[in-house]
N, C-alpha and C positions, 0 to 999 in steps of 0.2 A: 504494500500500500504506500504510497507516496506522501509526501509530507503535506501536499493542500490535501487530499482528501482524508487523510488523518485529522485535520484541523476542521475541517468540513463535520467529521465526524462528532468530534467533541463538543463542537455549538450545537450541535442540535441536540447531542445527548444533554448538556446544561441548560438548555432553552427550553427542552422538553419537563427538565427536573422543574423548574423554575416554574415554567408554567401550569404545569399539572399540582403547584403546589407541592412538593417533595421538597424540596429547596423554599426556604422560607425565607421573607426580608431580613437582613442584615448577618445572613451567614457566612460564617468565615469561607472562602473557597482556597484554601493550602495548596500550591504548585506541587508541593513534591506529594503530598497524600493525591493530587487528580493525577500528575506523573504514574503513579505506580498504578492506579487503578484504571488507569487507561492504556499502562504498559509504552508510554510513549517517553519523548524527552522533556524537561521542562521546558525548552525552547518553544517544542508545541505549546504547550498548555497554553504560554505566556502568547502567545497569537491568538488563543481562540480567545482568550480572557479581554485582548485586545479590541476584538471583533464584537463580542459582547456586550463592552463597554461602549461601544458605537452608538450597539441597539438601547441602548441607554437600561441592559438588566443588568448590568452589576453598575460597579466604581471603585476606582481603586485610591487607596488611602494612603500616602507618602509615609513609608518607613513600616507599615502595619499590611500592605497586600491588599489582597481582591475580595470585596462583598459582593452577596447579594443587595442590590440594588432596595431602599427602601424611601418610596416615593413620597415625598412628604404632601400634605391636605390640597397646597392650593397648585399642585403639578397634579393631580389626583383631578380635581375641577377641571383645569387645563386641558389634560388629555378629554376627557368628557366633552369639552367644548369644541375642541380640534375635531372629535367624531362626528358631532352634531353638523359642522359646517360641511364636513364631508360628506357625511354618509344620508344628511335629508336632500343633497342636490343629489345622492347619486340613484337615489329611488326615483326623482322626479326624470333625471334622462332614462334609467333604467323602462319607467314607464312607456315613456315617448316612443322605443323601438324595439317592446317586448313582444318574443313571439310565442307561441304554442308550445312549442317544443320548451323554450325559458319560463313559461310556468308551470309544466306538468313536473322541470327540475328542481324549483322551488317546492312545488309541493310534493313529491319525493320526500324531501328534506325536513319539512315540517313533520311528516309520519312518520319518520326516523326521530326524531326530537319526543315525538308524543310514547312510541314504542319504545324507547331509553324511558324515560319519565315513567311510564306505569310499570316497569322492570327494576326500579329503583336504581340504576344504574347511571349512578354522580355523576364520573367523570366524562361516560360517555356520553352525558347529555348536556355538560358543561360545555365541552367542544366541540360538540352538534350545533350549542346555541350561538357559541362563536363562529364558527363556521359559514353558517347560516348570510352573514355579512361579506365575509371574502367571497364565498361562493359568488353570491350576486356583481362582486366584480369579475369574475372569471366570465361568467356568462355572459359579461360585456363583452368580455375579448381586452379587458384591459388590464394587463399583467402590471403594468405601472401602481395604478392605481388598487387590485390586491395585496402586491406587496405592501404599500405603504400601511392598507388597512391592517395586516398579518402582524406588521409591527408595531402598530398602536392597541390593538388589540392585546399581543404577548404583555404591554405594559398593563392595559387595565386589566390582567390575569393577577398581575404585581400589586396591584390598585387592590383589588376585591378581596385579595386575600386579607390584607392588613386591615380594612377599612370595613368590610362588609358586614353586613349586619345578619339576618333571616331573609337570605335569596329565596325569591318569592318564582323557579322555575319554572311553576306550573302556568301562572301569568304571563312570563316570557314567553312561553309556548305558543300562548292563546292570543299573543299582542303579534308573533309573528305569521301567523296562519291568518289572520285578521291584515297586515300587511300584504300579503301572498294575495288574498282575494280583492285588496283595492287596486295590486298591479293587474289580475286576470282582467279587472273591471273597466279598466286604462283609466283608473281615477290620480290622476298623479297629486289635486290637493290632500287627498283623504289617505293618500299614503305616504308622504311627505308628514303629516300631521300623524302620524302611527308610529313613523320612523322614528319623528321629535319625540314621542311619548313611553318609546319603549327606551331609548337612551338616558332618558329622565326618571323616567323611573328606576333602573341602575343605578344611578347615579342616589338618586334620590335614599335608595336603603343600605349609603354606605355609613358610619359611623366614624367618622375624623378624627376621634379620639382613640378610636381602636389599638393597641398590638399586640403583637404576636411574639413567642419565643420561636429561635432559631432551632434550627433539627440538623444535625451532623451530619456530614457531607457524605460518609461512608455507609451512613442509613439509606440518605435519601437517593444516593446515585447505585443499590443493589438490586 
């Protein structure tokens, strides 16, 4: 295996930790303890941690090394407001040249969200519900514009954990299947206005004052 996709490899295995909540804010991430459990060199490490620190989930501390990243209240708000701007114009073109095919995909999606959720299956339906967002830029055809979502998203994963109060999924479900049916309907106000209200309400059941203890790096990366 070669050194980029060694490095390839280990952002996604810590992004994954990270985002699945495994890796918790302000965990220590130890070069030589990810070294060895990754069997690579610390050179690597020190690139992916680099790469990371990009995507804004960790930050490294002069003399003390690499955290997880632990976003504080009003970058919390931020990100939320960043998606609002994004994500209610992307419903409204999304509308504008949705076809048949783009919503029997959406609604796929949603019965996948609903069949996690009555299976009690968390995380499956945590990243269904995320999902659910990038997908619809995929459908676009606008890989630009997924990734950026991918990446705001991974942060309010970061967001949710610390902050969140009693995520109310079964709502999320119900607010995006109700979404699904104003694009089939080509109402682009009324799904625009769905979009603004399901990101609001996330937002809305987060707790500012919240946190969370750290989990050990060798637990959460087994």
């Amino acid at each position: 295996m070669d050194s980029s996709t060694a490095t390839r490899n280990i952002v996604q295995a810590l992004t994954k930790a990270i985002v699945e909540h495994r890796l918790h804010p302000g965990s220590k991430l130890a070069e030589q303890k990810l070294a060895d459990h990754f069997g690579v060199s610390r050179t690597l490490i020190r690139q992916a941690l680099f790469q990371l620190v990009q995507k804004r989930l960790i930050r490294m501390e002069p003399a003390r090394g690499a955290f997880v990243a632990a976003p504080s209240s009003d970058e919390a708000r931020q990100v939320f407001a960043a998606r609002r701007m994004i994500e209610v114009e992307m419903v409204r073109n999304f509308v504008r040249q949705v076809t048949p095919l783009q919503v029997k995909a959406l609604k796929d999606h949603v019965a996948q969200e609903k069949d996690s959720l009555s299976h009690g299956d968390v995380r499956g339906r945590s990243d269904l519900l995320e999902d659910f967002h990038v997908r619809m830029a995929e459908l676009m055809g606008n890989e630009v514009l997924a990734q950026i979502l991918s990446e705001l998203i991974s942060r309010c994963a970061l967001i949710t954990l610390m902050y969140q109060s009693t995520h109310a999924a079964e709502h999320s479900v119900q607010l995006h299947a109700h979404i699904v049916k104003a694009i089939a309907a080509k109402d682009e106000v009324l799904a625009a206005k769905l979009m603004n209200e399901y990101l609001s309400q996330v937002e809305k059941n987060l707790t500012l004052d919240r946190q969370l203890p750290s989990k050990d790096i060798a637990m959460a990366l087994a």
